[in-house]
DSSP file (Angstrom, degrees, kcal/mol; ACC not computed):
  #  RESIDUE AA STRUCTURE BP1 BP2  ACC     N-H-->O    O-->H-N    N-H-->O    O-->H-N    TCO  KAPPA ALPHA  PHI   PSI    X-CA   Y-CA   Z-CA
    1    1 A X              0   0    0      0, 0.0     2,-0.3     0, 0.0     5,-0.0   0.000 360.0 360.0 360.0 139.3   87.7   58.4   10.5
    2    2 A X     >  -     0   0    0      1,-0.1     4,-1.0     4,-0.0     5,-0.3  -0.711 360.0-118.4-103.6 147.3   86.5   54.8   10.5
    3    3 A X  H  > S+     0   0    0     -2,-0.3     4,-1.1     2,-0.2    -1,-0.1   0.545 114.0  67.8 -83.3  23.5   86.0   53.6    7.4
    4    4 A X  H >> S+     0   0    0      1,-0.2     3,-3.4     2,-0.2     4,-0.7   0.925 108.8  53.6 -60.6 -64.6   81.7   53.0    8.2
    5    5 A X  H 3> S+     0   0    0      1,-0.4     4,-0.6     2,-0.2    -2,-0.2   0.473 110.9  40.5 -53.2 -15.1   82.2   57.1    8.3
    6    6 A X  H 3X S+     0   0    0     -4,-1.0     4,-2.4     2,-0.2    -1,-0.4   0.724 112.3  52.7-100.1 -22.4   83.7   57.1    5.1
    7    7 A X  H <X S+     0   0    0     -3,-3.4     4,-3.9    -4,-1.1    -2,-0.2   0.954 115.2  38.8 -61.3 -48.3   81.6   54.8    3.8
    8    8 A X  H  X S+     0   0    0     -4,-0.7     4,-0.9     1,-0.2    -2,-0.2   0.640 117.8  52.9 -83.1  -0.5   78.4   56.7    4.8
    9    9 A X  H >X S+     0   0    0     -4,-0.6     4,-2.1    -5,-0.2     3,-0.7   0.904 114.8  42.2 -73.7 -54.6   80.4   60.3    3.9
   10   10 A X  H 3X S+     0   0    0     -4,-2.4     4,-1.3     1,-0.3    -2,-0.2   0.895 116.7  49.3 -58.7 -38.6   81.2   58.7    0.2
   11   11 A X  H 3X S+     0   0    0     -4,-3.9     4,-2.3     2,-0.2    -1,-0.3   0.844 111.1  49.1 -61.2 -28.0   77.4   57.3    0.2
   12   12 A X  H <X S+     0   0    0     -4,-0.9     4,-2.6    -3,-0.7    -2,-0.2   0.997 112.8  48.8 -67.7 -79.0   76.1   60.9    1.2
   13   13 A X  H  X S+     0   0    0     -4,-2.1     4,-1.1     1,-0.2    -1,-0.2   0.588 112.6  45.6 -36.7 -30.4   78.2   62.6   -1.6
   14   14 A X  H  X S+     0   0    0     -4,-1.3     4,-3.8    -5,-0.3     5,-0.4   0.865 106.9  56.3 -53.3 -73.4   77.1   60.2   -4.2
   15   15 A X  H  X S+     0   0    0     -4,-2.3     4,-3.2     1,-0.2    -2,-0.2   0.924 114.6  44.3 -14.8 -76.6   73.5   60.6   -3.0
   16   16 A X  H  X S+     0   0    0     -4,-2.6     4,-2.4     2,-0.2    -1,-0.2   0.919 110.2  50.9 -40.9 -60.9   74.3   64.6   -3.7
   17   17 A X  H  X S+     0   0    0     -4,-1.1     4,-2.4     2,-0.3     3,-0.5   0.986 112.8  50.7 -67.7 -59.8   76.1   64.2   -7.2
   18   18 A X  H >X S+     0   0    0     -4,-3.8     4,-3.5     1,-0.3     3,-0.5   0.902 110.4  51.5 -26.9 -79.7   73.1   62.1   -8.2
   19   19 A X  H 3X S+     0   0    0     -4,-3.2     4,-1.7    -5,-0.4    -2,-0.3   0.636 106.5  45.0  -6.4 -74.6   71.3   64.5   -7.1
   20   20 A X  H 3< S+     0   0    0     -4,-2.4    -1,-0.3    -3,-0.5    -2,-0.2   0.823 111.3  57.8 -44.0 -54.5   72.7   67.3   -8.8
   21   21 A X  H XX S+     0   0    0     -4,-2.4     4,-2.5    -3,-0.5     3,-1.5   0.862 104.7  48.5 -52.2 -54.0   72.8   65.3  -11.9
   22   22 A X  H 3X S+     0   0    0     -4,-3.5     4,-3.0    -5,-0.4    -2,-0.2   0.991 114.5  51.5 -57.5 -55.8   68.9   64.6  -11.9
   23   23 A X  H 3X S+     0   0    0     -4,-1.7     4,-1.1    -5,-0.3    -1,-0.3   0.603 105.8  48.0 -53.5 -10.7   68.7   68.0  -11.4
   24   24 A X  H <> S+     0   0    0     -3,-1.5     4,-1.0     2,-0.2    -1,-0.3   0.791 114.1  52.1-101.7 -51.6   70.8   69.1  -14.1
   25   25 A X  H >X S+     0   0    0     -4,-2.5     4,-2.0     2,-0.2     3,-1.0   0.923 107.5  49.1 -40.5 -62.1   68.8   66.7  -16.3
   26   26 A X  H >X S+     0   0    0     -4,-3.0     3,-2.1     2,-0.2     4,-2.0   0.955 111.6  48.9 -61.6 -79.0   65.7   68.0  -15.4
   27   27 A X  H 3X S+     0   0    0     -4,-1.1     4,-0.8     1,-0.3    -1,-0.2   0.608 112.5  44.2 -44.9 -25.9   66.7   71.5  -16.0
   28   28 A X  H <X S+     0   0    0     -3,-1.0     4,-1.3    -4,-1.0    -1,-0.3   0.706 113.2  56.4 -95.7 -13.5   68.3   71.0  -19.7
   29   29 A X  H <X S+     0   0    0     -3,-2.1     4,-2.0    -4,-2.0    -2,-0.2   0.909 112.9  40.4 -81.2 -37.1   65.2   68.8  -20.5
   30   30 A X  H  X S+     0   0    0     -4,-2.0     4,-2.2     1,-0.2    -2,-0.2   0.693 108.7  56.5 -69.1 -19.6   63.1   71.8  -19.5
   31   31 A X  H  X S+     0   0    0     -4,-0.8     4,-0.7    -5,-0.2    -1,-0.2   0.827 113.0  45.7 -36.6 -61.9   65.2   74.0  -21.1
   32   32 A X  H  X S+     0   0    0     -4,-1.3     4,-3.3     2,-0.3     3,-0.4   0.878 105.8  52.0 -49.5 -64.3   64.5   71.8  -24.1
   33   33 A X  H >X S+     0   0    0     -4,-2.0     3,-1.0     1,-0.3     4,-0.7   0.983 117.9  51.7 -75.6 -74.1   60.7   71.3  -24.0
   34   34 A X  H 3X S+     0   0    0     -4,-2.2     4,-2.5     1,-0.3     3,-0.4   0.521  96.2  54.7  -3.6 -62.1   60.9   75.1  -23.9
   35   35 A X  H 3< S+     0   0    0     -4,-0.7     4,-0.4    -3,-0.4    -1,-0.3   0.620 117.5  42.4-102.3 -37.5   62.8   76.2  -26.4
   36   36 A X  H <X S+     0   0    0     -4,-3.3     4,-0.8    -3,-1.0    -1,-0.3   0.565 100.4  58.3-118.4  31.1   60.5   74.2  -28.7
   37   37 A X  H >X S+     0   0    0     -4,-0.7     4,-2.5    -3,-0.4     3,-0.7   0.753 106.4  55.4 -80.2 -63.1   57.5   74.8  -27.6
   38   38 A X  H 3< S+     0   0    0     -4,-2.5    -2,-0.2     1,-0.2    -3,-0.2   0.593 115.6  46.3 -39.7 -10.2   59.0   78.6  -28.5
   39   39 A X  H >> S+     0   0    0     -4,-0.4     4,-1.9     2,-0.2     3,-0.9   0.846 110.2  46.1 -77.7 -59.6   59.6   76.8  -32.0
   40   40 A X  H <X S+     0   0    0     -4,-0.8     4,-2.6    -3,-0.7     3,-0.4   0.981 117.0  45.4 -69.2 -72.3   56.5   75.3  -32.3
   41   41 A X  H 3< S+     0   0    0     -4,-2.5    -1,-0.3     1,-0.2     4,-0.2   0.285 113.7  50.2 -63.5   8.1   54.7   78.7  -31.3
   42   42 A X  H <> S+     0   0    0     -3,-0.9     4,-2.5    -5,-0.2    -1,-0.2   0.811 112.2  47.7 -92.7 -66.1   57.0   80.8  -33.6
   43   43 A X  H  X S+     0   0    0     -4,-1.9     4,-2.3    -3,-0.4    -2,-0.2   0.737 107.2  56.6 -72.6 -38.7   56.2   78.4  -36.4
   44   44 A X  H  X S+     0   0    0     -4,-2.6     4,-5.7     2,-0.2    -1,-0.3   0.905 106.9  49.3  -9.1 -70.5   52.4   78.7  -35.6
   45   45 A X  H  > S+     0   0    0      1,-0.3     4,-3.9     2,-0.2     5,-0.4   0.996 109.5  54.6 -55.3 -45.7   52.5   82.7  -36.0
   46   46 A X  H  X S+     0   0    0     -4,-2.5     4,-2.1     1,-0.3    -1,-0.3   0.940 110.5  41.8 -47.1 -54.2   54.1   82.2  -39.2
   47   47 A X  H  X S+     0   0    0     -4,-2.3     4,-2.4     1,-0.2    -1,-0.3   0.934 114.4  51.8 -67.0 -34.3   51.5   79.9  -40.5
   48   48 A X  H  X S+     0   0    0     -4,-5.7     4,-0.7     1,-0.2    -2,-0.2   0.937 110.8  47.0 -53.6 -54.3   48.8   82.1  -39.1
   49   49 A X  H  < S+     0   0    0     -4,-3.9     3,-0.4    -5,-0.2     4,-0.4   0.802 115.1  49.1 -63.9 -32.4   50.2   85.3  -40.7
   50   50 A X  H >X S+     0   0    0     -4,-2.1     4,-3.6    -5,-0.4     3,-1.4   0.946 106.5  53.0 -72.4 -46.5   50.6   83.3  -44.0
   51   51 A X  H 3X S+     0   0    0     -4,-2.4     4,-1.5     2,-0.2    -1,-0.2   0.585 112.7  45.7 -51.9 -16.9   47.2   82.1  -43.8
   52   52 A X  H 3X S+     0   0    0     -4,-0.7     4,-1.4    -3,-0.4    -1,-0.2   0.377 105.0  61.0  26.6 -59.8   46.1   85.8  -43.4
   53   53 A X  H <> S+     0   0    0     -3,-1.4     4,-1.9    -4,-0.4    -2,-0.2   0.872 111.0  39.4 -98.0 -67.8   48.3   86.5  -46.1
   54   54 A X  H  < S+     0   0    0     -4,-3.6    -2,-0.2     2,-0.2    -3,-0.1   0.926 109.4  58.0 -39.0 -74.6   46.1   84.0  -48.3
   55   55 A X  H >X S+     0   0    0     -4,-1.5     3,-3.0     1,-0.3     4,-1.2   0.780 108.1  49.6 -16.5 -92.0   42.7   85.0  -47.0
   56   56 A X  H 3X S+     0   0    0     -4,-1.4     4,-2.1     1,-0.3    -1,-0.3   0.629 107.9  48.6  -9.2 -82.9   43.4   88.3  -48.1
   57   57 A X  H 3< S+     0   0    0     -4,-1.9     4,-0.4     1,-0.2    -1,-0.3   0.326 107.4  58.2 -52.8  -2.8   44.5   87.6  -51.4
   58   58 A X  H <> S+     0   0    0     -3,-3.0     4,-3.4     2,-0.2     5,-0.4   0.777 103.5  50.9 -91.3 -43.1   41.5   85.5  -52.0
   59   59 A X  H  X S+     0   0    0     -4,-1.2     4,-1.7     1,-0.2     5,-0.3   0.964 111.0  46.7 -61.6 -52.2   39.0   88.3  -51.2
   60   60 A X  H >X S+     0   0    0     -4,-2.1     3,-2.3     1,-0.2     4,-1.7   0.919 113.2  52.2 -49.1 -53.4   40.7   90.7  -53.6
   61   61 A X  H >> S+     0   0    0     -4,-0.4     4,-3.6     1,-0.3     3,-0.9   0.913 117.4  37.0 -58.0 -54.6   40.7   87.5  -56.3
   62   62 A X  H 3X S+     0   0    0     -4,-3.4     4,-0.7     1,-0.3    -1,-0.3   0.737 127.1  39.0 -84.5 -13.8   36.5   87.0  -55.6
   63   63 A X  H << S+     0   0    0     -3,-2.3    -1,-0.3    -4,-1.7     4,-0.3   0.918 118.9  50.8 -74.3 -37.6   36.1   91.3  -55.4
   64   64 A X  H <X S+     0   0    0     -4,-1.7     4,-1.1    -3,-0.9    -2,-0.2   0.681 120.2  28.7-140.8 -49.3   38.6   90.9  -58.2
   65   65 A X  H >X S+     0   0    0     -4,-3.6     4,-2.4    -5,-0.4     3,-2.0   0.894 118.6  58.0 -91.1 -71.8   36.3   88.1  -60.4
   66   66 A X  H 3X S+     0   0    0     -4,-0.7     4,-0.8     1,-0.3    -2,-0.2   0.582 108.1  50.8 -25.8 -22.0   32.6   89.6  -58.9
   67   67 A X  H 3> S+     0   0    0     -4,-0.3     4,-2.5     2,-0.2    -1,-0.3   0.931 114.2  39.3 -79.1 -51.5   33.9   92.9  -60.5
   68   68 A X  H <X S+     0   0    0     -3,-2.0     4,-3.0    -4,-1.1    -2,-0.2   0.811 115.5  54.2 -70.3 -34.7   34.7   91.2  -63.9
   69   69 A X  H >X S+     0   0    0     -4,-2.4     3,-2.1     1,-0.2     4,-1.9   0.961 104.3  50.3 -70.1 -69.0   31.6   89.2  -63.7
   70   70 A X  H 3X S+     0   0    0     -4,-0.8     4,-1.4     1,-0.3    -2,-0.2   0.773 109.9  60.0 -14.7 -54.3   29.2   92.2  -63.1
   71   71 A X  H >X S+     0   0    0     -4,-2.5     4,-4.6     1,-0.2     3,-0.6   0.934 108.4  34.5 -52.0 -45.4   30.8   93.8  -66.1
   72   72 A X  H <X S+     0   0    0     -4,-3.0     4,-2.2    -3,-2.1    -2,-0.2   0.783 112.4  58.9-100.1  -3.4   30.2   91.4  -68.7
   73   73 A X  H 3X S+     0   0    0     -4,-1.9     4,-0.8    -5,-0.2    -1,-0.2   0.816 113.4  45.4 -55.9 -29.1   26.8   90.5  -67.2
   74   74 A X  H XX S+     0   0    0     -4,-1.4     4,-0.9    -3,-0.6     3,-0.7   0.928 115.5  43.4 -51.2 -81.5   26.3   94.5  -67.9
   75   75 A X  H 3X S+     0   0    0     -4,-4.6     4,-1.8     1,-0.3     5,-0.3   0.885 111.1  54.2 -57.3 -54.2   27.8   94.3  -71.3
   76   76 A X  H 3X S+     0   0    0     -4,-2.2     4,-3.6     2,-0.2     5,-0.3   0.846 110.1  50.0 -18.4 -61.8   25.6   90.7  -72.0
   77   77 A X  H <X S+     0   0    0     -4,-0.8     4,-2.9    -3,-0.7     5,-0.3   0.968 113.8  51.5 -64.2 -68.0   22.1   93.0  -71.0
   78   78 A X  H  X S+     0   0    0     -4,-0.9     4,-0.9     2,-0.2    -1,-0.3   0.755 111.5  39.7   1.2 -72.8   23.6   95.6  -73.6
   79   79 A X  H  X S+     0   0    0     -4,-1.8     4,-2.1    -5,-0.3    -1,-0.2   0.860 117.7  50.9 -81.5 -35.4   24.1   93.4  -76.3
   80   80 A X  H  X S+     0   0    0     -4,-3.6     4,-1.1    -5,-0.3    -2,-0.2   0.949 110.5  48.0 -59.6 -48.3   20.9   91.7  -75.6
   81   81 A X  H  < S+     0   0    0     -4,-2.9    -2,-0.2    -5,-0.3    -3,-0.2   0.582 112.7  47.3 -19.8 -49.3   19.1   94.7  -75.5
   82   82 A X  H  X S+     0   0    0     -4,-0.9     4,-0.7    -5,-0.3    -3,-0.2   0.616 113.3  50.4-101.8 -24.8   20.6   96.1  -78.7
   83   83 A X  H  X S+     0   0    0     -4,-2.1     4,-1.3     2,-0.2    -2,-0.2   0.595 109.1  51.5 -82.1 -15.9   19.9   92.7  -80.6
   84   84 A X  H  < S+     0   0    0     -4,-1.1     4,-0.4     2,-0.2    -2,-0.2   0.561 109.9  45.8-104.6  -7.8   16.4   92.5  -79.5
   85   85 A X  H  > S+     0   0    0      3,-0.1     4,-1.6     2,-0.1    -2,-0.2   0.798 111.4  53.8-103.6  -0.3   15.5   95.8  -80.6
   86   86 A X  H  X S+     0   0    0     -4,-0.7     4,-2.6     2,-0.2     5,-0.3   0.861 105.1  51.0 -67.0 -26.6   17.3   95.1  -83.9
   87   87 A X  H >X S+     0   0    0     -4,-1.3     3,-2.8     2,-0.2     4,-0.8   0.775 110.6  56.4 -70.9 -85.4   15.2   91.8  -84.4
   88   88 A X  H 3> S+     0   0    0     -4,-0.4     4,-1.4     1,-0.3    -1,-0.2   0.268 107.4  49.0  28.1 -73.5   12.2   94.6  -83.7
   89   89 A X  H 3X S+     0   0    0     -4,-1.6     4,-1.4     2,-0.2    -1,-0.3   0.532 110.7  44.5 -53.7 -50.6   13.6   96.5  -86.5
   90   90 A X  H <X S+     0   0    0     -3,-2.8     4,-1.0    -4,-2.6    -2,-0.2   0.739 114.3  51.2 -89.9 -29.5   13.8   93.8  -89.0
   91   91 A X  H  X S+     0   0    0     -4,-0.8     4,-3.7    -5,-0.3    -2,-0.2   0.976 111.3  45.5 -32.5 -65.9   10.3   92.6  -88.0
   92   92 A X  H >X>S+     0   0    0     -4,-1.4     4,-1.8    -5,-0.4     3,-0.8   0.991 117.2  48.2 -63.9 -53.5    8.8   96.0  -88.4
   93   93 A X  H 3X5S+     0   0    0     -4,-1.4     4,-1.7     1,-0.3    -1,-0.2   0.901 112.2  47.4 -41.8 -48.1   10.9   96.0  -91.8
   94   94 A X  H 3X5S+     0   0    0     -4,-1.0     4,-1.1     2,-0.2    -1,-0.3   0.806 116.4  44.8 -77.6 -39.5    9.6   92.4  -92.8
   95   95 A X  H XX5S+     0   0    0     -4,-3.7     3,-1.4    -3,-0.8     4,-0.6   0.995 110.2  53.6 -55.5 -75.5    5.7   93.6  -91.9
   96   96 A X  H 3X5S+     0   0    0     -4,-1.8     4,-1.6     1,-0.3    -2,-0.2   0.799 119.5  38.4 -38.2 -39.4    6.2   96.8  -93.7
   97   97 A X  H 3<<S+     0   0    0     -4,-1.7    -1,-0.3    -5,-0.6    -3,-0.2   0.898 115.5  44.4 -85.5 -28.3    7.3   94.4  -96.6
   98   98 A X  H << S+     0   0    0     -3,-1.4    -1,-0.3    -4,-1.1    -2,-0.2   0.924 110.4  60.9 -46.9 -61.9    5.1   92.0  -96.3
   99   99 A X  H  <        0   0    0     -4,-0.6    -2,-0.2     1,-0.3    -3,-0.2   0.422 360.0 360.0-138.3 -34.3    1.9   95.0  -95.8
  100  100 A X     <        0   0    0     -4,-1.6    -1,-0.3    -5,-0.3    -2,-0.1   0.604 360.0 360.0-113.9 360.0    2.8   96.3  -99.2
């Protein structure tokens, strides 16, 4: 073999191993950019489910306060209610007493 032919065998073989190497690159870099994009989208659900998780727990809080509020707006008509027919009461008392 003359050594052109070994030159252009050794360049061919280089050529290849490059070759192979880029390719090898390329594969573990996609590999890569995979593997966290699966990261990324993992970490995603997580937040989603937590946000979810929140949401939730805010509507019980505002069923939770809207309940409590309703009550004491209820007890508030009540006490208003029962104080305005006591002023009534001490009116009608206070005419009567005046009257006589």
């Amino acid at each position: 073999m003359s050594t052109r032919a070994q030159t252009e065998l050794h360049t061919k073989e280089m050529k290849k191993r490059k070759k192979r190497e880029t390719d090898r690159r390329y594969r573990l870099n996609k590999k890569r950019a995979v593997q966290e994009t699966e990261n990324k989208l993992a970490m995603t659900i997580t937040e989603n489910e937590n946000l979810k998780r929140s949401v939730e727990e805010l509507r019980q809080e505002i069923l939770d306060l809207t309940s409590q509020r309703q009550w004491i707006e209820q007890r508030f008509e009540t006490m208003y209610t029962e104080l305005e027919k006591e002023i009534e009461c001490v009116r009608a008392e206070a005419d009567q007493g005046f009257g006589e």
